[in-house]
C-alpha positions as CSV (number, residue, x, y, z in Angstrom):
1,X,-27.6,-48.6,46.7
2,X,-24.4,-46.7,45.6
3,X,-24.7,-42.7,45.8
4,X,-24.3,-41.2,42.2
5,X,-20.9,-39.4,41.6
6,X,-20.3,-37.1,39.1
7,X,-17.0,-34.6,38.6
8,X,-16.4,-34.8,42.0
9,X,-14.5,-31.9,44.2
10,X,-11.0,-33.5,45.0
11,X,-11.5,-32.0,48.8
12,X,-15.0,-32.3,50.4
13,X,-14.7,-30.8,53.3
14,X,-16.7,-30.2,56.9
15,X,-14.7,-27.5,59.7
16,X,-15.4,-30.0,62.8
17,X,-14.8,-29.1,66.6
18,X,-12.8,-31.8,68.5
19,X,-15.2,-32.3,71.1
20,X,-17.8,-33.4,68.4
21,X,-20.5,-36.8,68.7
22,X,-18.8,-39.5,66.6
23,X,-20.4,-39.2,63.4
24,X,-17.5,-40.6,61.4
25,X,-20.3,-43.2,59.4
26,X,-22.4,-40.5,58.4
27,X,-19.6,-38.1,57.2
28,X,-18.4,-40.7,54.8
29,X,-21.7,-41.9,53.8
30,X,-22.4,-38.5,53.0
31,X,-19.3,-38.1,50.9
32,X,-16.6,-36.2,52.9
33,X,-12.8,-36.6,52.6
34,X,-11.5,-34.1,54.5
35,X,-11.9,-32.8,57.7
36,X,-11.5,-29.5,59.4
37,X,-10.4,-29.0,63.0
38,X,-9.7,-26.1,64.6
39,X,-6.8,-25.6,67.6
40,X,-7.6,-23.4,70.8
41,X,-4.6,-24.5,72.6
42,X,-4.1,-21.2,73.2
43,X,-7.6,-20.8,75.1
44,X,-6.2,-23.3,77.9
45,X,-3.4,-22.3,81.1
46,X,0.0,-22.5,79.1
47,X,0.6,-25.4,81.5
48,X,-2.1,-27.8,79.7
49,X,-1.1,-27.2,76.3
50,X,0.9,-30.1,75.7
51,X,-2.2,-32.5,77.2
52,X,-4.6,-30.5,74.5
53,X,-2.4,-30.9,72.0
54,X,-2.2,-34.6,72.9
55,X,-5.7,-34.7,72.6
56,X,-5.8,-33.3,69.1
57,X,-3.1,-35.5,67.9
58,X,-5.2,-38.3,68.9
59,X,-8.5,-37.4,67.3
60,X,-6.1,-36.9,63.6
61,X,-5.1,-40.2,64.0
62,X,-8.9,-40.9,64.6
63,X,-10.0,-39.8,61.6
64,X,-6.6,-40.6,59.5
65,X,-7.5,-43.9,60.7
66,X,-11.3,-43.5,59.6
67,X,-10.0,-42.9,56.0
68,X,-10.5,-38.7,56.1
69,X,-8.0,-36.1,55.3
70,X,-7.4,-34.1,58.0
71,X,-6.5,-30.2,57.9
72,X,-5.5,-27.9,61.4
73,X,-6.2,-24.1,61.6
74,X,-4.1,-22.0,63.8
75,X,-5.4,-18.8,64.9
76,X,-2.8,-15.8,64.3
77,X,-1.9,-13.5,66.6
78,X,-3.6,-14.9,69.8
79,X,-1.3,-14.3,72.9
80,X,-1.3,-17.9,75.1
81,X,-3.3,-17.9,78.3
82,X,-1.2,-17.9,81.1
83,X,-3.8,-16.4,83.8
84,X,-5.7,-17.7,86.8
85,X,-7.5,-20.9,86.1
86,X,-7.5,-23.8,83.6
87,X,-9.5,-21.6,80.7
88,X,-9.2,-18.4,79.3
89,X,-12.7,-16.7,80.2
90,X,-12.3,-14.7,76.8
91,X,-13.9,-16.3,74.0
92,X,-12.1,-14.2,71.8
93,X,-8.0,-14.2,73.9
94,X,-6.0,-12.1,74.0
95,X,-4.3,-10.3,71.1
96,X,-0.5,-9.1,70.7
97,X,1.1,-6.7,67.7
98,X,2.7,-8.5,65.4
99,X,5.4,-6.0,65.2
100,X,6.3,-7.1,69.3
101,X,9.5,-9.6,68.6
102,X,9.1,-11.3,72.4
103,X,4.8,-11.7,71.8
104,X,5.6,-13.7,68.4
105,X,8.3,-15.5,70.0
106,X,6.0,-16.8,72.8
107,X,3.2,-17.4,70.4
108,X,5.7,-19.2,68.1
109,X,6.7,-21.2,70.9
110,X,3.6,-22.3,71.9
111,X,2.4,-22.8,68.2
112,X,5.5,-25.3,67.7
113,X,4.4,-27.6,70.2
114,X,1.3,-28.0,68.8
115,X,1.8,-28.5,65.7
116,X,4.7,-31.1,66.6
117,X,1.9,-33.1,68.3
118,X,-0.3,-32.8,65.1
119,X,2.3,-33.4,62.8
120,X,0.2,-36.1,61.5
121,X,-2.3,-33.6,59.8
122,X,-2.1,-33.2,56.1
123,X,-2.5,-29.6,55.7
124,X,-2.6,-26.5,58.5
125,X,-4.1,-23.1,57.8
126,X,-3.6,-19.9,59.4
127,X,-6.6,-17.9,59.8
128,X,-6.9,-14.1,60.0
129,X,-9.4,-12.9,62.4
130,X,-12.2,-13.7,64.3
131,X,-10.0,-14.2,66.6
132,X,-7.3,-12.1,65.8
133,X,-6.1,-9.0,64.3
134,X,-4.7,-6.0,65.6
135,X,-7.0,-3.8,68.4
136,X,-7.1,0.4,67.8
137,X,-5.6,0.7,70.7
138,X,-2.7,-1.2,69.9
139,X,-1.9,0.9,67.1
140,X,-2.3,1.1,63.3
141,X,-2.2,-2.3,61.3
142,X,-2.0,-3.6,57.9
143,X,-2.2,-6.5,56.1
144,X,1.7,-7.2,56.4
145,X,1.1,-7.5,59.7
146,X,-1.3,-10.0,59.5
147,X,1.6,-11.7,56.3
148,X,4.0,-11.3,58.8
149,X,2.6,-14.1,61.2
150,X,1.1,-16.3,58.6
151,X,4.9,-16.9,57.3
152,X,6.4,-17.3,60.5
153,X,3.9,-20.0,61.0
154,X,4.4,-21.5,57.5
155,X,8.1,-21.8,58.0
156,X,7.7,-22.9,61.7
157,X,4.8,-26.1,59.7
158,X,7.6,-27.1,57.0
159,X,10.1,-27.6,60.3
160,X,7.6,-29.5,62.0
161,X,5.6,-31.4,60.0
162,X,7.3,-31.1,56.8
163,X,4.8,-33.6,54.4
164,X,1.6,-30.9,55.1
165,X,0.5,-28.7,53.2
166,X,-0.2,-25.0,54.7
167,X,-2.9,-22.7,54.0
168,X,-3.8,-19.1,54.2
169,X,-7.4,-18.3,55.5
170,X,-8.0,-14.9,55.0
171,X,-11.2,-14.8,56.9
172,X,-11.8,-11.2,58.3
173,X,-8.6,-9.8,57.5
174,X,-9.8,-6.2,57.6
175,X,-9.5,-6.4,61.2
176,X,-5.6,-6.5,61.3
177,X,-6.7,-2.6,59.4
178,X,-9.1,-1.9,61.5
179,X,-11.3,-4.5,63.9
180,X,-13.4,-1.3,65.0
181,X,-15.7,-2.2,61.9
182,X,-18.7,-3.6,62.7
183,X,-19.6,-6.8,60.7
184,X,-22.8,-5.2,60.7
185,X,-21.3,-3.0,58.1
186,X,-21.0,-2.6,54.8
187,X,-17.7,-1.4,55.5
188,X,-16.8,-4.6,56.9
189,X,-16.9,-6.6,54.2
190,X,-15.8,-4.1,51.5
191,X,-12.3,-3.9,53.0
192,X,-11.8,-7.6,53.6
193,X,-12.4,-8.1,50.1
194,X,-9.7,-4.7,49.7
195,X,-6.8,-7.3,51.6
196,X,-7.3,-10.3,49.4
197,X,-7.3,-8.6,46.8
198,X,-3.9,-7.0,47.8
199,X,-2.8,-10.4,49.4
200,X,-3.5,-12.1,45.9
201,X,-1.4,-10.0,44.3
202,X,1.7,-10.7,46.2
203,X,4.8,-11.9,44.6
204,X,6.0,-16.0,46.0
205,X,3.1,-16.4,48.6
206,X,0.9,-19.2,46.6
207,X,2.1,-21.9,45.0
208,X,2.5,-25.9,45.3
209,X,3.0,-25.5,48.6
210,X,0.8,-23.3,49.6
211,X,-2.9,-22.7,49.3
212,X,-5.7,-20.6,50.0
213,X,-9.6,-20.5,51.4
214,X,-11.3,-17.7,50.8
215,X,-14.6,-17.2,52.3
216,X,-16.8,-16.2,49.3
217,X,-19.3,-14.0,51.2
218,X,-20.5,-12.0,48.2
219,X,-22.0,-15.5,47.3
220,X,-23.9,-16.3,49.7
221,X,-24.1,-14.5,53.1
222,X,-27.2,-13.5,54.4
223,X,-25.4,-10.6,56.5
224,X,-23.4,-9.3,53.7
225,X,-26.2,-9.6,50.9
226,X,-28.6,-7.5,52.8
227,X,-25.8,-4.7,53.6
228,X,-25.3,-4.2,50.1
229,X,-28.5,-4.2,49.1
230,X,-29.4,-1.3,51.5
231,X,-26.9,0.7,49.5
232,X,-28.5,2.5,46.6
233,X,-25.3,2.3,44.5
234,X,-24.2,-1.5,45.8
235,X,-27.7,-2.7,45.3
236,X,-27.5,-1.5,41.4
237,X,-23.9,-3.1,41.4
238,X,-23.3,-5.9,43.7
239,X,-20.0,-6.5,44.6
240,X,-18.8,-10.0,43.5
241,X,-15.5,-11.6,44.6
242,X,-13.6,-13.9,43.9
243,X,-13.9,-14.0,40.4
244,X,-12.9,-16.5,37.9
245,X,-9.8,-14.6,36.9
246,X,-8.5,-14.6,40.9
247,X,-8.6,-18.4,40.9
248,X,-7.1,-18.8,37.4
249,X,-4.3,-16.3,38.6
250,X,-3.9,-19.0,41.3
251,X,-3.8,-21.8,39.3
252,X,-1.3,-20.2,36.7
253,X,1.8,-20.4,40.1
254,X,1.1,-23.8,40.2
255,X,-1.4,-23.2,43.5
256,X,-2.7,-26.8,44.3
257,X,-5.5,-26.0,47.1
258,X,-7.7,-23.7,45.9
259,X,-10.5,-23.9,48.4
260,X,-14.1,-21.9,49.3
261,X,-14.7,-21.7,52.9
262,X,-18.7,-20.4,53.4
263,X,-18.6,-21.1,57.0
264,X,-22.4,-20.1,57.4
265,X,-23.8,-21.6,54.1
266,X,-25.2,-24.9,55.9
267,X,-27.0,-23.1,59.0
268,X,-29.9,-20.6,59.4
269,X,-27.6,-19.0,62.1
270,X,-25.0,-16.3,60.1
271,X,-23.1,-15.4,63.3
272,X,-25.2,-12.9,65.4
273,X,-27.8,-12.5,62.7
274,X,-29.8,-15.3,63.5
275,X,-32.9,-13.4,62.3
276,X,-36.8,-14.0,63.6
277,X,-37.4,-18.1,63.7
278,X,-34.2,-19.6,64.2
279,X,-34.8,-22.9,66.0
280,X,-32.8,-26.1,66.9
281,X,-35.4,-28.6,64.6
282,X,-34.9,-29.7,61.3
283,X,-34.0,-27.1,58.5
284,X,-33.2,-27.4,54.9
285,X,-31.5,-24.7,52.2
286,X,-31.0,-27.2,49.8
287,X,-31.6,-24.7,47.1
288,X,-28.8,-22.1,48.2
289,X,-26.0,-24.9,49.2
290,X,-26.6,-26.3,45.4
291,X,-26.7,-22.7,43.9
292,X,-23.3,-21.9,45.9
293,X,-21.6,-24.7,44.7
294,X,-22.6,-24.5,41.6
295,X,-20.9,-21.6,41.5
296,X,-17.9,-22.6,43.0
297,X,-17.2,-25.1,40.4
298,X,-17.6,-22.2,37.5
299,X,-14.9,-20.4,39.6
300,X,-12.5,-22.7,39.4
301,X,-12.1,-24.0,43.1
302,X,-10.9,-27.9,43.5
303,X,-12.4,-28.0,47.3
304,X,-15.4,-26.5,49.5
305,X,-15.4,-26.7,53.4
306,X,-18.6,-26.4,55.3
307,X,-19.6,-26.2,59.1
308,X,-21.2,-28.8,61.0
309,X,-21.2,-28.3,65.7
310,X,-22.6,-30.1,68.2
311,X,-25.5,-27.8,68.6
312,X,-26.7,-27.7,65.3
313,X,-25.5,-31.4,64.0
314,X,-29.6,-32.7,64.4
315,X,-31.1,-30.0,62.9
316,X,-28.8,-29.0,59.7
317,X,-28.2,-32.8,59.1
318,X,-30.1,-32.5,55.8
319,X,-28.1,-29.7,55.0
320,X,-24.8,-31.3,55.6
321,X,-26.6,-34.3,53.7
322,X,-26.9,-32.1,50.7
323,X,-23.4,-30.5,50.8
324,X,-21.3,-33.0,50.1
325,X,-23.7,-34.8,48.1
326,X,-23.6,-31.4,45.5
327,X,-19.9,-31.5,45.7
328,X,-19.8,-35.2,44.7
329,X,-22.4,-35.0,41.8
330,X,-22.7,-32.0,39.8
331,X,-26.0,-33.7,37.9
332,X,-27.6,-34.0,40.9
333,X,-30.6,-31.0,41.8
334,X,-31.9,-29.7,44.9
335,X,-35.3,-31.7,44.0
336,X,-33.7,-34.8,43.6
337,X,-31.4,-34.0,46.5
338,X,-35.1,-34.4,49.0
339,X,-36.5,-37.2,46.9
340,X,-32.9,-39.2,48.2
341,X,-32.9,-38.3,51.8
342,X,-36.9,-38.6,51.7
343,X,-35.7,-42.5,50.7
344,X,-33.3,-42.9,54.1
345,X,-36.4,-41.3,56.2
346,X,-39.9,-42.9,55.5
347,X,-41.8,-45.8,53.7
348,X,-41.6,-46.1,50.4
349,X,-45.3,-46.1,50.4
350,X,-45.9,-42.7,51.2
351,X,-42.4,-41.5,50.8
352,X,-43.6,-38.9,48.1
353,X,-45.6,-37.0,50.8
354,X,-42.6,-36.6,52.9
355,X,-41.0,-35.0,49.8
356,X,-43.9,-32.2,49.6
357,X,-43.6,-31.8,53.1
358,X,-39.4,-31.1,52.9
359,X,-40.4,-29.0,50.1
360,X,-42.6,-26.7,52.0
361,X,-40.0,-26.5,54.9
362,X,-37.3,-25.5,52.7
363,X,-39.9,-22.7,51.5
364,X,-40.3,-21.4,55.0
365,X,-36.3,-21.4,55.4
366,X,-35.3,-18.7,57.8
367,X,-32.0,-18.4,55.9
368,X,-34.3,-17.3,52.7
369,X,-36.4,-15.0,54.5
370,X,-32.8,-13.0,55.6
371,X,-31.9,-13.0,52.2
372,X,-32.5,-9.7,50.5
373,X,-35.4,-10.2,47.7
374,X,-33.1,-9.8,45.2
375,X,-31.1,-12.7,46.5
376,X,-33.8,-15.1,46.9
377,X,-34.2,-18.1,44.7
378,X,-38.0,-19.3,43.6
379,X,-39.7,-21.5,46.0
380,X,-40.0,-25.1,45.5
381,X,-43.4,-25.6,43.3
382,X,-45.4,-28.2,46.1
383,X,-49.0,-28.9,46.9
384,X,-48.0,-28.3,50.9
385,X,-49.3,-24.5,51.5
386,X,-49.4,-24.1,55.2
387,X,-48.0,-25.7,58.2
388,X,-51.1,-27.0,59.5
389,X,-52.0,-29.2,56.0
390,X,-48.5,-30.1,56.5
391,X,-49.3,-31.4,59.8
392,X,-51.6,-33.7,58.7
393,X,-49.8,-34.7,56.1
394,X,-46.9,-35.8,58.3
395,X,-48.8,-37.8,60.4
396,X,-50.1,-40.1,57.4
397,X,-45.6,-40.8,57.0
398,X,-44.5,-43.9,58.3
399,X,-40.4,-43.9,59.2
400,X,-38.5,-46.7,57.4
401,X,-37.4,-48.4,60.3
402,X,-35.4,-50.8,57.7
403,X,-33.3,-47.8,56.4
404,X,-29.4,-48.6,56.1
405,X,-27.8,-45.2,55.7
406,X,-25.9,-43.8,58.7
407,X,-27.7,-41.2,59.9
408,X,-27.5,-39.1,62.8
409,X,-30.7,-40.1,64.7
410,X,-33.7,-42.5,64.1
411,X,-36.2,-42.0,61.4
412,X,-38.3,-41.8,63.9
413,X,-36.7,-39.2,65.9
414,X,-36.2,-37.2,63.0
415,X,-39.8,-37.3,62.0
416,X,-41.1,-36.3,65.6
417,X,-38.7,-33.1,65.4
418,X,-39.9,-32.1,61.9
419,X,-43.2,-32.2,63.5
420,X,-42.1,-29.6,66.4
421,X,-40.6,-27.6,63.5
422,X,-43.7,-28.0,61.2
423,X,-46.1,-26.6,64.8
424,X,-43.6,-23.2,65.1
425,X,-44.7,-22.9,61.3
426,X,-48.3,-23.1,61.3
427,X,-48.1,-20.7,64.7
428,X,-45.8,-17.5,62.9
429,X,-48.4,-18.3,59.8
């Protein structure tokens, strides 16, 4: 049976890495067009970057070939490894000043032969930080620093691949002011928000040719939320950016990518605030991926990209379900959402348990229970009300072993890891 589509996002998109399980059926299925990868070349020995990029150039064509879009970050100011070994042992490289004319060459050069490789790519997007921006000790920093690489890497993309579009990422930007904030600060996140702003408001950066992600953390970020919220004065008035009036300035210099790019919005993990009960098995925020975007939409943007890894491919694969289903439909609700994926999963005949049961998981969502209170959306209204009745439940659900849609592991395997999930449940109750 045909999914339902409804004022669908033009780009539907999932930031992949390129060492991923082939889940090209289920991606498509699901309702993704575009795919995100991300280049490290400069994380291998200078003298292997033209077999990685190789290696990139062939998974593009993998998913070209598959029918997907396919957009490349670049990282910014990353200095190429040129040390002992194959691999840089840093997971984070090494950074260089923007403002050092021989660093940018060599980063340049190195750049250039990557994205000659990948030419084939529809889009490329430099991204901030996290990796990159500019260490204290290296000197003060500003935005314009971080500006000054993003152009030299737009101009170096129309050279080399002259059909793509490029994008600017302006994921923690603050840190090219200063990385000695602490994400775990309020601080943090108040000056990123400080350089878009600023970045926004510069004269013949955005336009047909160039686009923007913005990573929307006042939306939805478990981290950022509960920051604020322990501030007296931010908890009475949240901070809230973008706005409607930052897209529609955009829009109004002819931007054509507008995109949201909520990197931890389909995973219980927010970067090092994994919080109490994080687990590898089955999870579901169903409720907060539809309420972000939701949102989105009012704001104006015309594409979304989530996350999806190796490590957490099984257990968010409702989640990722649910993403770009909410992107293709806006009709379609959270409860609805379950009821459909409950369809793929078990027998029709006692398909409306599993539906309580999904219900009381997303209930018990760890992502929720990081969520300040007055970020929290009501729980699902079920007749499941522990993890032990749960339990018993689940073991009257039968998998449809006849189910068609390409999902990432058996019915049956997925219903034999909810259970796992189900027992940590009834043991923290």
């Amino acid at each position: 049976m045909p999914l339902s589509v409804c004022n669908p996002l033009a780009h539907i998109g999932l930031y992949i890495w390129d060492d991923t399980p082939d889940q090209y059926a289920f991606w498509k299925a699901c309702g993704y067009n575009t795919m995100q990868l991300c280049d490290r070349s400069w994380w291998v020995h200078a003298s292997k970057t033209d077999e990685r990029a190789a290696t990139m150039a062939r998974h593009i064509q993998s998913l070209k070939q598959d029918g997907f879009r396919v957009n490349m970050i670049l990282f910014s100011n990353i200095a190429q490894y040129k040390g002992e070994g194959d691999f840089d042992p840093s997971p984070i490289g090494t950074k260089f000043h923007p403002s050092d004319e021989e660093a940018m060459k060599d980063r340049l050069f190195y750049v250039r032969k990557v994205v000659r490789a990948c030419r084939e790519a529809d889009s490329f997007t430099v991204f901030a930080g996290d990796p990159g921006g500019i260490p204290d000790e290296m000197g003060p920093g500003c935005l314009e620093d971080f500006m000054k690489v993003a152009l030299a890497f737009r101009d170096l993309v129309k050279e080399e691949a002259p059909h793509a579009d490029f994008h600017i990422n302006p994921w923690a930007v603050s840190m090219f002011h200063t990385p000695n904030y602490s994400a775990m600060t309020k601080e943090f996140w108040l000056q990123e928000t400080v350089e878009v702003k600023q970045l926004l408001a510069m004269k013949d950066i955005f336009g047909p040719e160039t686009g923007i992600e913005l990573p929307c953390h006042d939306y939805y970020r478990a981290l950022a939320l509960r920051l604020y919220d322990e501030d007296p004065v931010l908890r009475a008035n949240p901070p809230l950016f973008p706005l409607k009036s930052d897209l529609d300035g955009l829009f109004t210099q002819n931007t054509k990518d507008v995109w949201a790019w909520p990197y931890f919005l389909m995973d219980e993990a927010d970067d090092g605030d994994i919080g109490p009960g994080n687990t590898p098995l089955p999870q579901s925020e169903t409720r907060y991926i539809h309420r972000f975007v939701q949102q989105a939409r009012k704001l104006g943007f015309n594409g979304i990209v989530g996350n999806w890894s190796f490590r957490g491919y099984l257990s968010k694969c409702m989640n990722t379900y649910a993403f770009a289903r909410f992107c293709a439909d806006d009709r379609l609700t959270p409860q609805q959402l379950i009821e459909e994926y409950a369809s793929y999963v078990a027998r029709e005949d006692c398909r409306s348990t599993l539906v309580e049961i999904l219900l009381f998981l997303e209930n018990n969502s760890n992502w929720q229970r990081k969520l300040p209170a007055s970020a929290r959306m009501e729980n699902f209204p079920t007749s499941v009300q522990n993890g032990k009745q749960a339990l018993e439940l689940l073991k009257t659900v039968t998998p449809n072993e006849a189910n068609t849609f390409p999902l990432p592991e058996s019915t049956s395997q997925y219903l034999q890891r909810l259970k796992l999930r189900l027992q940590i449940i009834a043991e923290q109750e």
